[in-house]
C-alpha positions, 0 to 999 in steps of 0.5 A: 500500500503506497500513502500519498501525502495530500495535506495541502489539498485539506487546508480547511480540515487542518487548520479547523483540528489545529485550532479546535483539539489538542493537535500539534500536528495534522496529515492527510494521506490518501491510498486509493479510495482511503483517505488517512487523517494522521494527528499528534497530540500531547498524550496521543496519535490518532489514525482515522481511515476514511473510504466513501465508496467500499468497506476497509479491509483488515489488510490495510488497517494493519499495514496502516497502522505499521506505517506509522508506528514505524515513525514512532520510537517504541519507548513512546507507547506500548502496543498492548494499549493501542485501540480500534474502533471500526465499522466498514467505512470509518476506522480510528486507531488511537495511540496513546503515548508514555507520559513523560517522566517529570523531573523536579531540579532544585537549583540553589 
């Protein structure tokens, strides 16, 4: 499966998530008749796959979501947490990400 990045082409949808959720970071990646809306948070990612004209297959579910945990470090979440909510045509696959450790300096 080949992702073709057309986030230029959804400035609107962009800068709408931008301004309105948590996101730092909005992507827009179509394959064929699926369209791929990549978002990273704070405490999370999110995948959401989209087809209007047929059902998402398990195949690319699965090769989607391994594309992009491949971007990722494996210190930054842990699979056993990783969720998917799926009906035929709608996909989101939430990533949620370790918290940081904070650590306290005294300085003095």
């Amino acid at each position: 499966m080949r992702l073709i990045n057309v986030t230029n082409s959804y400035s609107r949808l962009v800068l709408q998530q931008l301004e309105n959720t948590d996101s730092e970071l909005v992507k827009v990646y179509t394959s064929g008749s699926i369209t791929i809306i990549y978002t990273v948070a704070p405490l999370h990612n999110e995948i959401v796959m989209v087809s209007k004209k047929r059902a998402i297959k398990p195949e690319e579910i699965n090769e989607v979501k391994a594309y992009f945990l491949d971007k990722l470090s494996e210190s930054e979440y842990i699979e056993e947490n990783i969720s998917i909510i799926e009906s035929p045509s709608l996909v989101e696959i939430s990533i949620p990400k370790h918290p940081k450790e904070r650590k306290n300096r005294a300085y003095g």
